[in-house]
C-alpha positions as YAML, in Angstrom:
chain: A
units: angstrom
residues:
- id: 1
  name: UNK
  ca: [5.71, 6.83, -5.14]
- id: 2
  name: UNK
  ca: [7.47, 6.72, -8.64]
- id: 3
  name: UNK
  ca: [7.00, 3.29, -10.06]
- id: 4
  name: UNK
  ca: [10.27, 1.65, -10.82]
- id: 5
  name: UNK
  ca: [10.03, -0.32, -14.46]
- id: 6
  name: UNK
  ca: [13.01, -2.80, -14.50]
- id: 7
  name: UNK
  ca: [12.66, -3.73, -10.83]
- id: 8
  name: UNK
  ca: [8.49, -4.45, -11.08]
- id: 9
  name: UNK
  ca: [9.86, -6.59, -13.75]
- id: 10
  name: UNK
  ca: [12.52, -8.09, -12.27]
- id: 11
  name: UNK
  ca: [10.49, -8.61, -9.04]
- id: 12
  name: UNK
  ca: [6.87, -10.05, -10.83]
- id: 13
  name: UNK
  ca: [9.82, -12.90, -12.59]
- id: 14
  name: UNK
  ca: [11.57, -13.75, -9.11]
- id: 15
  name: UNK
  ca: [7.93, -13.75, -7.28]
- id: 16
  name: UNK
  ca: [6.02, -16.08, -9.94]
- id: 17
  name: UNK
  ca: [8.78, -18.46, -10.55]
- id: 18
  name: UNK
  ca: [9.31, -18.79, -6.76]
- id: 19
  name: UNK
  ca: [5.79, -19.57, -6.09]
- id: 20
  name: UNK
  ca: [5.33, -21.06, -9.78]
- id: 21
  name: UNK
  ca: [4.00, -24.50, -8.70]
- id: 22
  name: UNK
  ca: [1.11, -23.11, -7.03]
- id: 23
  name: UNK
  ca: [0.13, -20.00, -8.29]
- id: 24
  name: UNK
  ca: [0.07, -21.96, -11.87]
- id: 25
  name: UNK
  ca: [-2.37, -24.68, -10.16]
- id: 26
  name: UNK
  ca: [-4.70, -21.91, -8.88]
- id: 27
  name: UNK
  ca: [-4.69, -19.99, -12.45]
- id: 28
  name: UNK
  ca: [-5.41, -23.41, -13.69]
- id: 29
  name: UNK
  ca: [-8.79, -23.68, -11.67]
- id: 30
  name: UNK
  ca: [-9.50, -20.02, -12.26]
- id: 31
  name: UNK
  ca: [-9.19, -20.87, -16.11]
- id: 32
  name: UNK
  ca: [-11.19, -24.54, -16.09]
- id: 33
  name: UNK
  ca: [-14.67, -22.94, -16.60]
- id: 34
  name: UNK
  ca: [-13.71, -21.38, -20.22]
- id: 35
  name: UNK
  ca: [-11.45, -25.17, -20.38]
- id: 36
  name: UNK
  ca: [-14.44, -27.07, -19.79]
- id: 37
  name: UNK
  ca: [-16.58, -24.70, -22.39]
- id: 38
  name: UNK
  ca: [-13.83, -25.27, -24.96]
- id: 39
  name: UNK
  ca: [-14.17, -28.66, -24.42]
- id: 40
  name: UNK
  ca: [-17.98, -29.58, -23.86]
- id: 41
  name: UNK
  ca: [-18.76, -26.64, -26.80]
- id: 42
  name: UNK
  ca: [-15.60, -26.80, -29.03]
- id: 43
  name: UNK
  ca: [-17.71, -25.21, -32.52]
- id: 44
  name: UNK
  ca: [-18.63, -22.25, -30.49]
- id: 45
  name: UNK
  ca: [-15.37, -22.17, -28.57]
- id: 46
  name: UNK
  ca: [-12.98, -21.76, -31.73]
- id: 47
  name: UNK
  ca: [-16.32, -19.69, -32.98]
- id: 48
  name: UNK
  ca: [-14.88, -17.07, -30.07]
- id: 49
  name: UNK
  ca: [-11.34, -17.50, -30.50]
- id: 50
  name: UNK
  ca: [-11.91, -16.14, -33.94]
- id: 51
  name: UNK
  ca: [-14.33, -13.36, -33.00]
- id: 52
  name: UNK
  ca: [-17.37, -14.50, -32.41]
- id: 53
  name: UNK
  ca: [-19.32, -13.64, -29.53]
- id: 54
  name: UNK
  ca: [-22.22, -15.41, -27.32]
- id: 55
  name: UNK
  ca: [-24.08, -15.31, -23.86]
- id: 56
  name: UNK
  ca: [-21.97, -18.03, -23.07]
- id: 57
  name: UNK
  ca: [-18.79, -16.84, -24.01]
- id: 58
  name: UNK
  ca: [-19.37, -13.29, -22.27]
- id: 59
  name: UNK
  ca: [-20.46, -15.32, -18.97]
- id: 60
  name: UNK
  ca: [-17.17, -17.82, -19.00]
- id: 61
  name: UNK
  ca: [-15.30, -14.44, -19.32]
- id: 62
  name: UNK
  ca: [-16.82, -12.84, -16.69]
- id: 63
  name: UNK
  ca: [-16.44, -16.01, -14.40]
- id: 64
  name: UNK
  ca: [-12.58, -15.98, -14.97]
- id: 65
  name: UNK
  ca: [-12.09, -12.57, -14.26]
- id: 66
  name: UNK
  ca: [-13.84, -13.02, -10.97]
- id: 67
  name: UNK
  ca: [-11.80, -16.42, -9.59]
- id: 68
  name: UNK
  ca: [-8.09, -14.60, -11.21]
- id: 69
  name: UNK
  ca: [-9.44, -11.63, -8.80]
- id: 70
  name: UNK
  ca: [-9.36, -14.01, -5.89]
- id: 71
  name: UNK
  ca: [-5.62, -15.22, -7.31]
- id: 72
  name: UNK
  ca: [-4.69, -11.92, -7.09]
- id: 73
  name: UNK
  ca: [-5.60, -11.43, -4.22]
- id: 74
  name: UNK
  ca: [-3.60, -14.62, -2.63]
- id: 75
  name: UNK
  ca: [-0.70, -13.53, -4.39]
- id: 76
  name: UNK
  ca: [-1.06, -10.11, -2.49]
- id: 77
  name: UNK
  ca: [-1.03, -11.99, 0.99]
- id: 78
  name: UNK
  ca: [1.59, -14.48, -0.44]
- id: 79
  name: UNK
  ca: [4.08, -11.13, -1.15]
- id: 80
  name: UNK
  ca: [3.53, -10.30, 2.37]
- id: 81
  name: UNK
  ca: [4.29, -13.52, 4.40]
- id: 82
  name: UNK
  ca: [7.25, -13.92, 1.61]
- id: 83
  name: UNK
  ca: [8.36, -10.20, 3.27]
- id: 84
  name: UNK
  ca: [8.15, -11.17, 6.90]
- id: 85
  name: UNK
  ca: [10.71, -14.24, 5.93]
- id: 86
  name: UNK
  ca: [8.31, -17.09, 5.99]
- id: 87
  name: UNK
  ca: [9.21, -20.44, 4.13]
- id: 88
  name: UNK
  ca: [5.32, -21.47, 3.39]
- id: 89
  name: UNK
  ca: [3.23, -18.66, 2.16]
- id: 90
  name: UNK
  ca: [0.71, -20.02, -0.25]
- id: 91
  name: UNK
  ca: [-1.74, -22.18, 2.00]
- id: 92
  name: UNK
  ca: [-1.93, -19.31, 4.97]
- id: 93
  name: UNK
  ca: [-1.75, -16.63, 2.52]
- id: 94
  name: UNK
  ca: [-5.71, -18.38, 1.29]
- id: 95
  name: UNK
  ca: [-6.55, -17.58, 4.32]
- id: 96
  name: UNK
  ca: [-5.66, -14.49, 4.93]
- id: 97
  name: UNK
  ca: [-8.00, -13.22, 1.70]
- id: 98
  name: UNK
  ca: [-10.80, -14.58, 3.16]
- id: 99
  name: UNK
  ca: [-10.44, -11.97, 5.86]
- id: 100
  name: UNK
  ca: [-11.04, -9.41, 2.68]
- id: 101
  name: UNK
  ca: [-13.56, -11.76, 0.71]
- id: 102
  name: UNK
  ca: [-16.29, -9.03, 0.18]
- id: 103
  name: UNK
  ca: [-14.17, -6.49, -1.00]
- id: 104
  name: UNK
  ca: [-12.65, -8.63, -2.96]
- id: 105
  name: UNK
  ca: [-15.31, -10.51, -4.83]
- id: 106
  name: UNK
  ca: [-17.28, -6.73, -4.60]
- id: 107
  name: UNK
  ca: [-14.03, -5.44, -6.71]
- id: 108
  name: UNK
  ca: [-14.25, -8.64, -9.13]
- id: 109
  name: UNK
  ca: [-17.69, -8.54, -9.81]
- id: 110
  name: UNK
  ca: [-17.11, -4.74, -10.79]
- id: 111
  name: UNK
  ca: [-14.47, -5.80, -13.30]
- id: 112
  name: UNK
  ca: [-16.05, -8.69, -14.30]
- id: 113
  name: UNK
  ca: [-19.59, -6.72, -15.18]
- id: 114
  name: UNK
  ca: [-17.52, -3.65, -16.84]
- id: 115
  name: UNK
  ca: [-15.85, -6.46, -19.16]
- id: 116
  name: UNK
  ca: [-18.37, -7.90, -20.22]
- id: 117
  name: UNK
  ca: [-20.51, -4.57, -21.27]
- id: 118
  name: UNK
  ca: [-17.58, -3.39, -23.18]
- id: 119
  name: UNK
  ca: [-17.30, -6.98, -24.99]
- id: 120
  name: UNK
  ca: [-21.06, -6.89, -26.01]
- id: 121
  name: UNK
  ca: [-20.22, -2.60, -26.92]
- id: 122
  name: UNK
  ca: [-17.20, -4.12, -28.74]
- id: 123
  name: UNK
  ca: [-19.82, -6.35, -30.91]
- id: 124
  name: UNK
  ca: [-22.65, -4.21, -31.36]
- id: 125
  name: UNK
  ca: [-20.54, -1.49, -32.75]
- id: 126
  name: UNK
  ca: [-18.53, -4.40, -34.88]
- id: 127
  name: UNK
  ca: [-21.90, -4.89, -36.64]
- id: 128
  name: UNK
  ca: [-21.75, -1.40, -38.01]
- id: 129
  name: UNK
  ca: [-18.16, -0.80, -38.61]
- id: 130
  name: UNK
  ca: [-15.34, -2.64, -37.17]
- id: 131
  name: UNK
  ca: [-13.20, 1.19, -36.83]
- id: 132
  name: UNK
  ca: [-15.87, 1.70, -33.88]
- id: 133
  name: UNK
  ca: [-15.03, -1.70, -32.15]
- id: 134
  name: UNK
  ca: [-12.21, -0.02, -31.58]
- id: 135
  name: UNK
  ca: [-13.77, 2.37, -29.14]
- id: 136
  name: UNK
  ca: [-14.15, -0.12, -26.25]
- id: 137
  name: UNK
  ca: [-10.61, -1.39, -26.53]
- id: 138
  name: UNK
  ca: [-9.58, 2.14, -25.76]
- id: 139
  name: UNK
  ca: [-11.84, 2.51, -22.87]
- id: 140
  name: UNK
  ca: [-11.25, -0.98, -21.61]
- id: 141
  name: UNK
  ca: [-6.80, 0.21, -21.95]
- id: 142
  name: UNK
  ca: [-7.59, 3.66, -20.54]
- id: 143
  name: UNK
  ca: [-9.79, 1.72, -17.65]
- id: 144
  name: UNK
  ca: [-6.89, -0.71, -17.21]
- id: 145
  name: UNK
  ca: [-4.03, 1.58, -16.75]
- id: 146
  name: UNK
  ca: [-6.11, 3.51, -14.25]
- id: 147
  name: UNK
  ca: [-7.66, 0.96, -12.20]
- id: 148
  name: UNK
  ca: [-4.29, -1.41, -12.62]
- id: 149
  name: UNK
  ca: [-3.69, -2.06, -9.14]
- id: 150
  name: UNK
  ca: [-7.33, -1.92, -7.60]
- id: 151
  name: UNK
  ca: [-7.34, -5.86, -6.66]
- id: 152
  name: UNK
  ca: [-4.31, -5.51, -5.23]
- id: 153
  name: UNK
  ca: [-5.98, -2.64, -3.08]
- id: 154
  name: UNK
  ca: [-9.26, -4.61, -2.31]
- id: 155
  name: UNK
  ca: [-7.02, -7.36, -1.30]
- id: 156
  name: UNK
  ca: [-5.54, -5.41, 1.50]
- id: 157
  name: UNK
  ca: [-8.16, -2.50, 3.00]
- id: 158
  name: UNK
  ca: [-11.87, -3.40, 4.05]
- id: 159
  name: UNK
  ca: [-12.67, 0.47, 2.85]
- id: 160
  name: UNK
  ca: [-15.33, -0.92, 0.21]
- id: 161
  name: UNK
  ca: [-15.92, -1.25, -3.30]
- id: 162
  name: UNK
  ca: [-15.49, 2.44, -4.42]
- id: 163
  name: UNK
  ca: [-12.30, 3.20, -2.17]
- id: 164
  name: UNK
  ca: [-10.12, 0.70, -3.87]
- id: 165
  name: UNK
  ca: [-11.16, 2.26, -6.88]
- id: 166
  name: UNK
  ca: [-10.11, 4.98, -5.34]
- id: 167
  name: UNK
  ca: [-7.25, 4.21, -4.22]
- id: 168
  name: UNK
  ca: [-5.62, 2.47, -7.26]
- id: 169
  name: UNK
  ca: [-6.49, 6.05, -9.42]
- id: 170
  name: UNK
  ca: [-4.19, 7.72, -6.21]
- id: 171
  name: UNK
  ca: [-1.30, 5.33, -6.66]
- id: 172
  name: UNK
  ca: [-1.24, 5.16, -10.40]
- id: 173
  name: UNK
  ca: [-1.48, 8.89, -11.03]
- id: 174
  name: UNK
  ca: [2.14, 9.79, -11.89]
- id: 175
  name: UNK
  ca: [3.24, 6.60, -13.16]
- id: 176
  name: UNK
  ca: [1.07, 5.88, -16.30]
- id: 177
  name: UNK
  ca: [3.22, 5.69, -18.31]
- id: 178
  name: UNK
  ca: [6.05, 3.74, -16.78]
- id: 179
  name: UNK
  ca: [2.88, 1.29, -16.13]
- id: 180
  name: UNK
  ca: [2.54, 1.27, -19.75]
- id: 181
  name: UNK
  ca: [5.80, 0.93, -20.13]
- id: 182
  name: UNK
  ca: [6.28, -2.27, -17.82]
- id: 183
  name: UNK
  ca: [3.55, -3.87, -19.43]
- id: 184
  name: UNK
  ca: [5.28, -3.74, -23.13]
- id: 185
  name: UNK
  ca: [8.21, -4.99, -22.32]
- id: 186
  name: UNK
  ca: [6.33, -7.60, -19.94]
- id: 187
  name: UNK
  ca: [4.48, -8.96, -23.04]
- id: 188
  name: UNK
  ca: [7.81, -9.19, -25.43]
- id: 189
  name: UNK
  ca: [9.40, -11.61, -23.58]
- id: 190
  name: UNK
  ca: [5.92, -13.76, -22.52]
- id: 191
  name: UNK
  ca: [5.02, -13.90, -26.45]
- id: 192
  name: UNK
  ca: [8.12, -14.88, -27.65]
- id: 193
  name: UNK
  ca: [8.03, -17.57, -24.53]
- id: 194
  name: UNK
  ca: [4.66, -18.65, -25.98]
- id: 195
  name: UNK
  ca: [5.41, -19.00, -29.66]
- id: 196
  name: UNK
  ca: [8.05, -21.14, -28.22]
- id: 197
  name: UNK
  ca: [6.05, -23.28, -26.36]
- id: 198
  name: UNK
  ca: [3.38, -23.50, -28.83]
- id: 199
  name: UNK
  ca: [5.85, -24.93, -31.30]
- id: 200
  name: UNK
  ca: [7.28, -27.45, -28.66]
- id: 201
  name: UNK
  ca: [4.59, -28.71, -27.09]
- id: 202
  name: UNK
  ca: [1.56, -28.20, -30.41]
- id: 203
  name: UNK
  ca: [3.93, -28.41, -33.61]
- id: 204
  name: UNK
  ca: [1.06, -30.17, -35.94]
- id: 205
  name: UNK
  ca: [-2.02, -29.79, -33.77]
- id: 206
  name: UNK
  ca: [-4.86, -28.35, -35.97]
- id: 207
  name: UNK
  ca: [-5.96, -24.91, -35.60]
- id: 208
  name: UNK
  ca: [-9.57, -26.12, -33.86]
- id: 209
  name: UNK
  ca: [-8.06, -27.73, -31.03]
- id: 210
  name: UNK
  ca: [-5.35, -24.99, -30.69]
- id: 211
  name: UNK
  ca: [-7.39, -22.64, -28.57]
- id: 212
  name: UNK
  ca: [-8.32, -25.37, -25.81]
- id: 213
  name: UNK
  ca: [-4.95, -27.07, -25.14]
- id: 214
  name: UNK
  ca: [-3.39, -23.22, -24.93]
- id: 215
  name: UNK
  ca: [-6.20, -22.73, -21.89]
- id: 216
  name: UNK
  ca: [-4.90, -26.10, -20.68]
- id: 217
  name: UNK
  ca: [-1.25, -24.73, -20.10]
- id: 218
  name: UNK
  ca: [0.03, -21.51, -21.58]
- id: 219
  name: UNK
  ca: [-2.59, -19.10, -20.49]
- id: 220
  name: UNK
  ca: [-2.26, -20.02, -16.74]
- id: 221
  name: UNK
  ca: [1.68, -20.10, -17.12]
- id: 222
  name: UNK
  ca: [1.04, -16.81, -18.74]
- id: 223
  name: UNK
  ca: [-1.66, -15.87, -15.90]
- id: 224
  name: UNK
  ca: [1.08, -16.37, -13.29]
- id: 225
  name: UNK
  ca: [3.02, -13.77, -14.27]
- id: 226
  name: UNK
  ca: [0.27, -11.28, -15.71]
- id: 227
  name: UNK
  ca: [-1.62, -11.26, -12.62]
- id: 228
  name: UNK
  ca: [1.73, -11.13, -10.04]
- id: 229
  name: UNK
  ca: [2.56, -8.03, -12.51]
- id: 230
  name: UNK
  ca: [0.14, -5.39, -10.53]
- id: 231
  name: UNK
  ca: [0.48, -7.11, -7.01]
- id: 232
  name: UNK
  ca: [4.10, -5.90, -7.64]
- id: 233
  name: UNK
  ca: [3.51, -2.43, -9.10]
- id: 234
  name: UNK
  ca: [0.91, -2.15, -5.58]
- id: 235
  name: UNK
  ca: [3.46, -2.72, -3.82]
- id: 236
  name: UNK
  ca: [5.88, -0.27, -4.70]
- id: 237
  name: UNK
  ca: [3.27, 2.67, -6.07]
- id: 238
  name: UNK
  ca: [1.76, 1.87, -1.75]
- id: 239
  name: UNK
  ca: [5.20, 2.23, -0.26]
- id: 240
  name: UNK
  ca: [4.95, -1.03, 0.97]
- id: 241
  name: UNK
  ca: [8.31, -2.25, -0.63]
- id: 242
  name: UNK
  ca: [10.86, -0.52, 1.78]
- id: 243
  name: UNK
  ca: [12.20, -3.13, 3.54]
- id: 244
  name: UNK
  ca: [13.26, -4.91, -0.42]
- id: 245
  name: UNK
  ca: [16.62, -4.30, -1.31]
- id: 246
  name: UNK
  ca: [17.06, -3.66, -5.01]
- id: 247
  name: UNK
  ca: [19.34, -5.69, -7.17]
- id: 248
  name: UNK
  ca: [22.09, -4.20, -8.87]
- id: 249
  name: UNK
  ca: [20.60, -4.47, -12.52]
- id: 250
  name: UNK
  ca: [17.30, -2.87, -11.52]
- id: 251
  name: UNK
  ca: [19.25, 0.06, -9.78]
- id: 252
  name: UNK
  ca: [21.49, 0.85, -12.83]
- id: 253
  name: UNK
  ca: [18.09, 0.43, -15.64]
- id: 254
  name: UNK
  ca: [16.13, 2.62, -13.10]
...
């Protein structure tokens, strides 16, 4: 199906601020490890936020993008019960990923390993030049737009590892660039939410402690939206949207 960009927009807004109190607490937890690094190791934590690179930082990386693979995939299960009309979706909709926990954490672990080689690419070739530290940026993008909606896939089909890969290459062919699409205007209205917040809430905080307090709050407000973004595109590139009646605005943009 042909990806609609102003309604996966409008819907990823509606579906994180719905659920906002809980999906922010379980991006929270998902982003404590690289927290707790910023605040046990803050030297080598600002070190990274500038740059740098270690073990360290590589394996807090790799961590997060393995527990924001399990949010995603109780987001997927929350959209679902939230489709069949039920009032508390959250809690059961835990449950329901565990029925898909291999393929899941499988998919993660994937993600998370590919990540991190392209992070220690990104600073080997840095050393030499930093024109060819572009190179794994483009791979990683290219990689992303392709594979954008492969948690959302090992959240729902028991298929394995290499079939939700698969599968999310199927549903995004055709709509690449109305993915790309989504995701720029996605990210104009988040940064211009977080230089807002950032002066609010850290007007004179030093640039050191910066980094931390934004993994305290506006990275999993951030996260909330970010990672509801492909459970949404899934969801209509999978057909699985039928029975959602499009608003008025989305129908006249699309």
């Amino acid at each position: 199906m042909t990806l609609r960009v102003f309604a996966t927009l409008g819907r990823t807004f509606v579906f994180g601020l719905r659920h906002f109190p809980a999906f922010f607490l379980l991006c929270l937890l998902a982003n404590l490890p690289t927290v707790l690094y910023g605040l046990l190791r803050p030297e080598s934590f600002q070190a990274a936020m500038m740059g740098g690179a270690s073990w360290e930082t590589d394996l807090m990386t790799a961590v997060e993008v393995m527990l924001l693979g399990l949010v995603t995939a109780v987001m997927v299960h929350t959209r679902l019960r939230d489709q069949q009309g039920e009032s508390w979706t959250v809690l059961p909709a835990i449950g329901d990923t565990v029925e898909y926990l291999p393929t899941v954490l499988g998919v993660s672990f994937c993600i998370a390993v590919g990540v991190t080689l392209l992070s220690v690419l990104t600073d080997v070739l840095g050393t030499i030049t930093p024109i060819l530290a572009l190179i794994p940026f483009l791979i990683m993008a290219v990689l992303a737009l392709i594979f954008t909606v492969v948690m959302p896939s090992a959240a729902l089909d028991n298929g394995g590892v290499v079939d939700c890969f698969g599968q999310s290459a199927a549903l995004s062919q055709g709509s690449r660039l109305r993915i790309i699409a989504v995701y720029i205007l996605f990210f104009i209205p988040v940064a211009i939410a977080g230089a807002v917040l950032i002066g609010v809430f850290a007007p004179d905080m030093s640039r050191a402690e910066l980094p931390v307090s934004t993994y305290l709050y506006l990275v999993p407000i951030g996260n909330v939206f970010f990672f509801a973004l492909p459970v949404i595109m899934h969801e209509q590139l999978a057909g699985l949207d039928e029975g959602i009646e499009l608003s008025e605005t989305a129908a006249v943009f699309d």
